[in-house]
C-alpha positions as CSV (number, residue, x, y, z in Angstrom):
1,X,65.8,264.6,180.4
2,X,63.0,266.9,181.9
3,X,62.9,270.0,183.4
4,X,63.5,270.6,187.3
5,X,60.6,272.5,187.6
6,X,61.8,274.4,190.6
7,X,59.3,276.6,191.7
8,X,60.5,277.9,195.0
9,X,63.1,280.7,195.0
10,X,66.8,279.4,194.3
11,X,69.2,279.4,196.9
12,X,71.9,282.1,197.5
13,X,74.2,279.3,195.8
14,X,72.0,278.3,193.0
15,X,71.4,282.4,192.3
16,X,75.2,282.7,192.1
17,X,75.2,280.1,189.4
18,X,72.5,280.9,187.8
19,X,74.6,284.2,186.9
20,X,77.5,282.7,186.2
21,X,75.8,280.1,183.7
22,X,74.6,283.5,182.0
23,X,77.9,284.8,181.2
24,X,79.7,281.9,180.7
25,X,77.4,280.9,178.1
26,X,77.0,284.4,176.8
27,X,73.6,284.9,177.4
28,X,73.7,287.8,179.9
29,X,75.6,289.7,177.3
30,X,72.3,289.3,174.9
31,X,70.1,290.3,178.2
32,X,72.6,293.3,178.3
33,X,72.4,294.4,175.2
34,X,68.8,293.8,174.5
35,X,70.1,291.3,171.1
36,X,66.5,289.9,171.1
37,X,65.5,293.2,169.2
38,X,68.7,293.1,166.9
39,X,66.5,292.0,163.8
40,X,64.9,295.2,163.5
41,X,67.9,297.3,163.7
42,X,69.1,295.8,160.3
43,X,68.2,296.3,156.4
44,X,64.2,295.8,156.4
45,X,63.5,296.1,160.4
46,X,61.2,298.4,161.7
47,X,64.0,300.8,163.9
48,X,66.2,300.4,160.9
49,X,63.6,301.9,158.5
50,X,62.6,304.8,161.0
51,X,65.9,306.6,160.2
52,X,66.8,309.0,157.4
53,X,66.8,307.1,154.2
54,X,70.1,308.5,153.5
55,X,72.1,307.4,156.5
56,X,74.9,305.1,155.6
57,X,74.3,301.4,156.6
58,X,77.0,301.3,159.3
59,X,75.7,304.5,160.9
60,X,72.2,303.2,160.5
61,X,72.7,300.1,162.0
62,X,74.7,301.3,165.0
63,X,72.0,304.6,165.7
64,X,69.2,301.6,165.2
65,X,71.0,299.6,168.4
66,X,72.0,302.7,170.3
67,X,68.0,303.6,169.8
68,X,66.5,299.9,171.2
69,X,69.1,300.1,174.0
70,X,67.4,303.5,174.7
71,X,64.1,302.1,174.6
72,X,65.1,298.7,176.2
73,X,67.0,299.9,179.3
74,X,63.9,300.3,181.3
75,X,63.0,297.0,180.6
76,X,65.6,294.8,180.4
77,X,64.6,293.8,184.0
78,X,62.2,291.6,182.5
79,X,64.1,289.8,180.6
80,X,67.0,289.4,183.4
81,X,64.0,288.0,185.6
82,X,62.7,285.5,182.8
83,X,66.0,284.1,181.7
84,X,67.1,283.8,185.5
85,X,63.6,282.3,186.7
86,X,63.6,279.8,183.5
87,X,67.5,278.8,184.1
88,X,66.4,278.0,187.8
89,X,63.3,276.6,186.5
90,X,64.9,274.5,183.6
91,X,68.1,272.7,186.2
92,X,69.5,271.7,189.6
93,X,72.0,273.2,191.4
94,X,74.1,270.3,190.9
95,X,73.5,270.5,187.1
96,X,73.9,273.9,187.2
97,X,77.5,273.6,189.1
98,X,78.4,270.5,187.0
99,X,77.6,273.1,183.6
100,X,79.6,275.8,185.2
101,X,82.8,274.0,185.8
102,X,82.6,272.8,182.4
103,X,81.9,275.8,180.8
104,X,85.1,276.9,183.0
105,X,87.7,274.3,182.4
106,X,89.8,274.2,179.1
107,X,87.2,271.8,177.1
108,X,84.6,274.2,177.8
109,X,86.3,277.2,176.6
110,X,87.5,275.2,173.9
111,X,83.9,274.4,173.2
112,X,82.8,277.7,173.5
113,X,85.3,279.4,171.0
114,X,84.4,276.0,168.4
115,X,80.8,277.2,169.0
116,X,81.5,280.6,167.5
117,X,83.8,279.3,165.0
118,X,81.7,277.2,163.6
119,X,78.7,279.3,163.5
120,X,80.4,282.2,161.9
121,X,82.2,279.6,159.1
122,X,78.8,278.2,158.6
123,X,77.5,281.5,157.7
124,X,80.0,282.8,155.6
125,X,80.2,279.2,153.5
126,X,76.4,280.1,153.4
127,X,75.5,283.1,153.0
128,X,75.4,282.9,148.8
129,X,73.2,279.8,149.2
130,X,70.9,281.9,152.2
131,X,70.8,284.8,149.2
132,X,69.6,282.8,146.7
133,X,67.0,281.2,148.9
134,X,65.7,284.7,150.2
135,X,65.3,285.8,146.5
136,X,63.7,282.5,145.8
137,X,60.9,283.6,148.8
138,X,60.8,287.0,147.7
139,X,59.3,286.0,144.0
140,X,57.4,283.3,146.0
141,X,55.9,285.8,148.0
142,X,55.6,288.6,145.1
143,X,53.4,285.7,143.2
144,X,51.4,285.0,146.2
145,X,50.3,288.3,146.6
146,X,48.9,288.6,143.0
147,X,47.2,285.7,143.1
């Protein structure tokens, strides 16, 4: 199915779900708290490594965010403007209202909680696998970089 391609400005209505397709599908949380920069707030990331070596990995972690939000904040505007121009870009009103209502009624939050569910299961029943893998490209890169 292709894009709308709506270029003209949406319409009060379409605005209003526009914002409401952003929470509902937790997106304007991520907008909010700037989540596209969370991989450098963890082991190896760039905010993450700026702190005292000896600050505990919890406190690290948490100062890393609270730092991005700091540096975010001014221009988190820009990433409200894309995600809401590219939503009203990407769908209709009608599809827009249609995803809304189901994102509202019981199958849709139903679907939404599975959604998490699975993801996190999926991780944890993963994450040994995801380990050994990582090592795997760490000697894989290691050997590339003598040769």
């Amino acid at each position: 199915m292709p894009s709308a391609l709506n270029v003209e400005p949406p319409s009060p209505a379409k605005a209003k779900l526009i914002g409401e397709f952003l929470r509902l599908t937790g997106l304007q949380k991520r907008i909010d708290e700037g989540a596209v920069f969370d991989r450098f707030c963890r082991p190896g990331g760039a905010v993450f490594a700026a702190l005292p070596a000896d600050t505990p990995y919890g406190k690290a972690f948490t100062a890393a965010k609270a730092a991005v939000k700091a540096a975010y904040d001014a221009h988190r505007i820009i990433w409200q403007r894309a995600y809401d121009d590219h939503v009203h870009w990407e769908f209709e009103e009608d599809e827009l209202r249609q995803i809304v209502s189901f994102l509202n009624s019981a199958a849709g939050k139903r679907y939404q909680e599975a959604l998490w569910a699975m993801d996190a299961y999926i991780a944890t029943n993963t994450e040994p696998l995801v380990e050994q893998i990582v090592r795997k490209a760490c000697v894989i890169a290691a050997a590339q970089g003598r040769s």
